[in-house]
C-alpha positions in Angstrom: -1.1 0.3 -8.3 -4.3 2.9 -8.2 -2.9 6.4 -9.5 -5.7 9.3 -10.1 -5.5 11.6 -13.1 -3.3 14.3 -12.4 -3.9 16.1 -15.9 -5.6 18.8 -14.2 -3.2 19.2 -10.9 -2.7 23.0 -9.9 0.6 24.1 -9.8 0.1 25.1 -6.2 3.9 25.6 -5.3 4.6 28.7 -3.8 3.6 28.4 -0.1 5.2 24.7 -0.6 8.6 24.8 -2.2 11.0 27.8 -1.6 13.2 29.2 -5.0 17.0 29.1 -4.4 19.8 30.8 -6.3 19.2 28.4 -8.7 16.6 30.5 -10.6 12.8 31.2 -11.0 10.0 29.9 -13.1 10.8 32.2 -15.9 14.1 30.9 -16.2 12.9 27.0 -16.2 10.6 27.8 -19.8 14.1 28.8 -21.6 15.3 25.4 -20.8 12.7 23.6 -23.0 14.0 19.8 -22.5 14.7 17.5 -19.4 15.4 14.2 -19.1 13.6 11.9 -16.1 14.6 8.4 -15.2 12.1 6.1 -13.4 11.1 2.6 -12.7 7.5 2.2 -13.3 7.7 0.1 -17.0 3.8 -1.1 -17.4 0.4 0.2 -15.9 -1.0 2.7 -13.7 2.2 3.9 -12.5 4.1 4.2 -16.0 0.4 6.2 -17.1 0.9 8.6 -14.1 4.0 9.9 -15.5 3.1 10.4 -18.7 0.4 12.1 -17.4 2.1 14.3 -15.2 4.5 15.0 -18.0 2.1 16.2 -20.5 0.5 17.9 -17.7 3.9 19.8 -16.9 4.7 20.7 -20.4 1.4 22.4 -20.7 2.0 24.8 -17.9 5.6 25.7 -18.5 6.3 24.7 -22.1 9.2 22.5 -20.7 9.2 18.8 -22.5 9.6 15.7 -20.2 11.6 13.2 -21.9 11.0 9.8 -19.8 12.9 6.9 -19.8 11.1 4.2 -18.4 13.6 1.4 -16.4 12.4 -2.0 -15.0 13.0 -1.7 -11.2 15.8 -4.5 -11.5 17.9 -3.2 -14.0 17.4 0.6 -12.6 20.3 1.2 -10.0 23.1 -0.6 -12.3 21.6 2.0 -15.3 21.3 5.0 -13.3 24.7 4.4 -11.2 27.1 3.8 -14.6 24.8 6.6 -16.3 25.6 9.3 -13.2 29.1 8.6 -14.0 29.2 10.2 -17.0 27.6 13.7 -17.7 26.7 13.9 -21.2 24.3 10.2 -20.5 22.9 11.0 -17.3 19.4 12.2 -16.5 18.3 15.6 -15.2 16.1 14.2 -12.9 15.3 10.6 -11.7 13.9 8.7 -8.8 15.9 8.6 -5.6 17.3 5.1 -5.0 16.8 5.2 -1.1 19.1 4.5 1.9 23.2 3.8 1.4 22.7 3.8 -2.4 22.0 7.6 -2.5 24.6 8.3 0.3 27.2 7.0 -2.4 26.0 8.8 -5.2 26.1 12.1 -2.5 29.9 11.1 -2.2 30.8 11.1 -5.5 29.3 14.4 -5.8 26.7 13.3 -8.2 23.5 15.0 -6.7 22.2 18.7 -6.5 22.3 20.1 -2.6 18.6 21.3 -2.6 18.7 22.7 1.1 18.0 26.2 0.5 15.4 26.0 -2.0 13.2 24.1 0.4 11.0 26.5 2.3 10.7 26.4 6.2 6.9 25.5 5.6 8.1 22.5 3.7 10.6 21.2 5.8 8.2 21.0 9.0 5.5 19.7 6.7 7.2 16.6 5.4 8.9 16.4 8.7 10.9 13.3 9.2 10.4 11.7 5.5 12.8 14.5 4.8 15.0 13.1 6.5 14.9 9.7 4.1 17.0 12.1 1.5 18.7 14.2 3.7 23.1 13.5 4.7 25.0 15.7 7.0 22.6 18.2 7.3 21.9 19.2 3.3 18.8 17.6 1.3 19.3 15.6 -1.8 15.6 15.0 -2.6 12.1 15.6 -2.5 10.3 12.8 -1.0 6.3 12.2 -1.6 6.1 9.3 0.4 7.2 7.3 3.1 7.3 4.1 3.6 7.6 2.6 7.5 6.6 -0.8 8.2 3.5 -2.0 9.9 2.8 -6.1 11.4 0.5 -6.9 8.5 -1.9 -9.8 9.9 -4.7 -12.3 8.4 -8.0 -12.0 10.6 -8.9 -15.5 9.1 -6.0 -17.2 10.6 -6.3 -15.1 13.7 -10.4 -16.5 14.3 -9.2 -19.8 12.6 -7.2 -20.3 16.0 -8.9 -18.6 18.3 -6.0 -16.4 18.8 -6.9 -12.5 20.0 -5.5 -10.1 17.1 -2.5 -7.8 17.3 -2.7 -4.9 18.8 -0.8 -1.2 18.8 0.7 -2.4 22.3 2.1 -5.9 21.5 5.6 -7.0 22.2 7.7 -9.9 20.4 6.8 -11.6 23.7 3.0 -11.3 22.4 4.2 -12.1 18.6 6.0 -15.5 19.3 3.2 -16.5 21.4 0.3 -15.7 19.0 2.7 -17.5 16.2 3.2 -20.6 18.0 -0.9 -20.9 18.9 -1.8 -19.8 14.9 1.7 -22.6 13.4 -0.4 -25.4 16.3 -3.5 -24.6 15.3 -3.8 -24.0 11.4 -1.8 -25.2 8.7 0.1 -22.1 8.6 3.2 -20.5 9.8 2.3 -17.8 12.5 5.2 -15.6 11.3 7.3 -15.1 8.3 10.5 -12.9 7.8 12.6 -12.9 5.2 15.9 -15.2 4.8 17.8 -12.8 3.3 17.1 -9.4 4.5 18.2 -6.5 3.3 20.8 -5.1 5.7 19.9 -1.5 5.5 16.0 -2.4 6.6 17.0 -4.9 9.5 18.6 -2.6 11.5 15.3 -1.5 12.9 14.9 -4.1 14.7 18.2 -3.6 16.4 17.1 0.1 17.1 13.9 -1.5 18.6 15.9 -3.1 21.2 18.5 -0.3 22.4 21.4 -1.2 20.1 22.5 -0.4 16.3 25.2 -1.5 13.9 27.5 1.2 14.8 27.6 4.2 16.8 27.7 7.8 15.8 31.4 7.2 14.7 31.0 4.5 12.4 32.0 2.0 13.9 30.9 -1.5 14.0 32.6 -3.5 16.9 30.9 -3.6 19.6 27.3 -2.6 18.5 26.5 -4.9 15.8 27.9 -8.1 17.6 26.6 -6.8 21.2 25.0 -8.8 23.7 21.4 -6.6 22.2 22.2 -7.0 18.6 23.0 -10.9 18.9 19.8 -11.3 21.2 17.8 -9.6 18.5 19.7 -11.8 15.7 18.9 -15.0 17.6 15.2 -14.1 18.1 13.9 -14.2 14.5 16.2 -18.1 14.4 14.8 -19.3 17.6 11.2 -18.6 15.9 12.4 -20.3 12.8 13.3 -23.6 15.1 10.6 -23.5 16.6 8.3 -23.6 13.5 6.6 -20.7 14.7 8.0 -18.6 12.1 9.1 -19.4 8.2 12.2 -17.6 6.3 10.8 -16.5 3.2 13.1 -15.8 -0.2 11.1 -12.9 -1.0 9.8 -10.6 1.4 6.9 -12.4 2.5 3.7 -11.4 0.5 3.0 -13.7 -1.9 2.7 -16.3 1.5 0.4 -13.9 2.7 -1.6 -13.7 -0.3 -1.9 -17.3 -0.1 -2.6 -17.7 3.2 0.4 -19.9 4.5 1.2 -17.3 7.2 -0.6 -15.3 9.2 1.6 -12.3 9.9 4.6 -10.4 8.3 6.6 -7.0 8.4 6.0 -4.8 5.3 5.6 -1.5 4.0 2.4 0.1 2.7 3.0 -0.3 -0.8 1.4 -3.6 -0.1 -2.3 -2.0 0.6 -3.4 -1.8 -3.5 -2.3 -5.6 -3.7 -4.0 -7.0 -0.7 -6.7 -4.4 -1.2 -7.1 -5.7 -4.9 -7.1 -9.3 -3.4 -9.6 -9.1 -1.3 -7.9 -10.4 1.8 -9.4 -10.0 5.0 -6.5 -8.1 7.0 -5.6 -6.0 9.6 -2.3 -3.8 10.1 -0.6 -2.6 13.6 2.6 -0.6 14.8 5.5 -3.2 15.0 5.8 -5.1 18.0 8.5 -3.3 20.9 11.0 -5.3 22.7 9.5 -5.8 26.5 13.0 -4.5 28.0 13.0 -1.8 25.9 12.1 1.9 27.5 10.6 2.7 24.0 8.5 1.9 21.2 9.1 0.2 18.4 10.9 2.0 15.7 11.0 0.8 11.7 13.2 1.8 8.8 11.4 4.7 6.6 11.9 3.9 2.8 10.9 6.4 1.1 9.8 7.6 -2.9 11.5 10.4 -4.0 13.4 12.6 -6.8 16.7 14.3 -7.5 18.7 16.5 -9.9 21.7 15.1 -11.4 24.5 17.8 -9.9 25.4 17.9 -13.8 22.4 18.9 -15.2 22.5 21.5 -17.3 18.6 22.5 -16.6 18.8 22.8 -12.7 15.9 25.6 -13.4 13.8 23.2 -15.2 14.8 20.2 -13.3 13.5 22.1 -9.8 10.4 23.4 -11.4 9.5 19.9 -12.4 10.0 18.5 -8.8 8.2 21.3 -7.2 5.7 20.2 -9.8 5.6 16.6 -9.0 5.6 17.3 -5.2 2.4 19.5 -4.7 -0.1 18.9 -2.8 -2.6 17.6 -5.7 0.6 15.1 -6.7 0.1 14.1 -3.2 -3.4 13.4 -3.6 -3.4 11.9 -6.6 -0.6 9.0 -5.6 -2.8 8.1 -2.1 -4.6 4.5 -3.0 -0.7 3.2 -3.8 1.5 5.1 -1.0 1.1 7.7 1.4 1.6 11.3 1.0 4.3 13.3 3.3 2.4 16.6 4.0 1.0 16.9 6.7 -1.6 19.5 5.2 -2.8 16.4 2.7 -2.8 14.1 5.5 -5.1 16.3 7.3 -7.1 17.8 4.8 -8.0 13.9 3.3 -8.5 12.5 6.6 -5.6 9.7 6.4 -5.2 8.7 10.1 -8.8 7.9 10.4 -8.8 5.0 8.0 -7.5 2.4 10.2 -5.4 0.9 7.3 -3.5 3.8 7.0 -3.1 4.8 10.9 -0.1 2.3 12.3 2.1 4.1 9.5 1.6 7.0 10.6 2.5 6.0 14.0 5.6 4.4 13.4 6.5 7.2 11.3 6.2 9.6 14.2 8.0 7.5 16.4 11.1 6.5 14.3 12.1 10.2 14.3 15.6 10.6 14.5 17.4 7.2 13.9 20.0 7.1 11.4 21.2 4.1 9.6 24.7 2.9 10.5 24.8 2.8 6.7 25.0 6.7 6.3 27.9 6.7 9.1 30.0 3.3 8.1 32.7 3.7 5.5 33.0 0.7 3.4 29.3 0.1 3.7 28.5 -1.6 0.5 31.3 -4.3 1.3 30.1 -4.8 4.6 26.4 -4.9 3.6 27.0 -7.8 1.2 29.1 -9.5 4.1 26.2 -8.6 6.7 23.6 -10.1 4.0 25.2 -13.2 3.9 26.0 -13.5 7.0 22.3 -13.3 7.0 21.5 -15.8 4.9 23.4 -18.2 6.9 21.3 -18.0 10.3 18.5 -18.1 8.7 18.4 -20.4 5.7 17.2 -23.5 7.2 20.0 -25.5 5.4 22.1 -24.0 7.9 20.7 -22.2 10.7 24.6 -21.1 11.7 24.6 -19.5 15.4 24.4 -15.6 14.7 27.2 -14.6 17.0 29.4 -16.4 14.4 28.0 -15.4 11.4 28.3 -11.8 12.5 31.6 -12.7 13.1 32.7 -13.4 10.0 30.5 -10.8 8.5 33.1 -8.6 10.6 36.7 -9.8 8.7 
């Protein structure tokens, strides 16, 4: 990943990031330590936050300490470390999805909602959201991540086939994989065998239906007539030899050139970038029934407060800090800034790279994953994932309806 310096950032905060009853600047320099958890280990990414440490402690006098996690090992640390006080961090990087939501339960995370300023809130519009639970924000993002149908223009002219564009359907997708698996020796399509539960559901949202509905509950919406349709599409594919279930999630085949399209975020653009592949990038294909467009899960980068720090002043000057618009800046190359203003002002949505995400950003507005309204949800995500793993491993290829079935005991 491609991080600029950020050693001379300005602290350009206070039209961005509102100051609660937590405390002010003045307060954050008495506390003159703080402890940040993240998962960058090697490279550019571990440099930018030593950088924007150092950077930190020479405008407020408050000391970063960083410790430094491999992305793997990360959640298990930070989850048994948030359990108890005295070991925890200050401040650390948000783990996303149903994994925050728990740690919101346990009552492990600082409600931010009224130190973010209106300005804010409609700047980073619905990436807020990404860290937001019944109403109250947990986190700052300063990215967001949707997904986009990344696409080889090699393959595409290699079979003649017309490339994707903003409009396509999975009607348009299955065909164009089928020509480009006939007519090259690659897959047209690849999707991952395993999935992670939390990210699939946008497909389901793409075609009218979800896991659950607003009560939480699952039968009935994730074994519908829509969901199972939408299950049994990505198989059929598979059978067909149009498509390939991947183990990982499908980049290192594109890299290589043994398929010609996949579903990913854009934290891919640095890598592909850096390989030189000749790509192209669209809005995910809708459903041709569907009275909508297409709508995709939005992962997002982000930071909290440990509700038991004991330098909440500190610990919210260093994400007001981090979240600036120059911190914005100096992250775009590896992931996509959140305000609008840096968006603009950097001319984002022209570079047609960068555009689809945007796009599907706008129009996933206002979904929100069953996993945020199911209780149980980590039990029934492992069930869900293997369930998963079942249709689509081509060992088995079990029918979905039954899979979901048992995903459902």
């Amino acid at each position: 990943m491609k991080f600029k310096t950020i050693a001379a950032a300005t602290l350009a905060v206070a039209t961005m990031l509102g100051m609660g009853a937590c405390g002010s600047s003045a307060g954050a320099k008495d506390d003159k330590t703080i402890t940040f958890w993240h998962n960058a280990t090697a490279g550019d990414g571990k440099q930018y936050w030593e950088d924007l440490a150092k950077a930190f402690e020479k405008k407020t006098g408050v000391k970063v300490q960083i410790q430094a996690i491999q992305n793997e090992d990360f959640e298990g640390k930070l989850t048994t470390a948030m359990q108890d006080p005295a070991s925890g961090p200050d401040v650390y990087m948000t783990l996303g999805g149903a994994k925050t939501k728990d740690m919101v339960d346990a009552g492990q995370v600082m409600d931010i909602t009224d130190k973010i300023s209106d300005t804010v809130k409609k700047q980073m519009s619905s990436s807020l959201e990404s860290v937001s639970y019944d109403g109250k924000v947990y986190g700052v993002p300063v990215t967001v991540q949707p997904g986009g149908i990344w696409y080889s223009k090699d393959l595409f002219k290699q079979a003649g086939v017309e490339a994707p564009t903003n409009d396509w359907t999975w009607t348009d997708l299955q065909k164009a994989a089928k020509k480009i698996s006939s007519k090259t020796d690659a897959k047209g399509f690849s999707f991952q065998m395993k999935p992670d539960p939390y990210d699939f559901e946008m497909y389901l949202w793409s075609n009218d239906t979800a896991y659950s509905d607003e009560n939480g509950t699952l039968e009935g919406n994730i074994d519908s007539a829509k969901a199972i349709d939408t299950y049994q599409m990505f198989q059929d594919m598979e059978k067909d030899g149009s498509a390939v279930a991947t183990e990982g999630n499908g980049t290192d085949e594109f890299r290589a050139g043994t398929t010609a399209m996949y579903i990913y975020g854009s934290w891919a653009l640095s890598t592909l970038d850096e390989d030189g592949l000749n790509y192209g990038v669209v809005d995910i294909p809708a459903f041709a029934d569907s009275d909508h467009d297409s709508v995709s899960i939005l992962s997002s980068s982000g930071i909290s407060i440990a509700k038991s720090s004991k330098n909440k002043d500190a610990a919210w000057e260093f994400i007001k800090y981090w979240a600036n618009a120059d911190s914005n800046k100096a992250r775009i190359g590896s992931e996509l800034p959140v305000l609008t203003s840096v968006v603009e002002s950097e001319g984002i949505t022209d570079k047609s790279q960068y555009k689809p995400f945007y796009s599907m950003l706008e129009q996933s507005d206002g979904y929100s994953p069953s996993s945020f309204k199911v209780k149980g949800w980590s039990e029934i995500s492992d069930k869900l994932a293997l369930s998963f793993e079942k249709m689509y491993n081509p060992s088995s290829l079990e029918d979905p309806a039954s899979a979901i079935t048992e995903a459902l005991k």
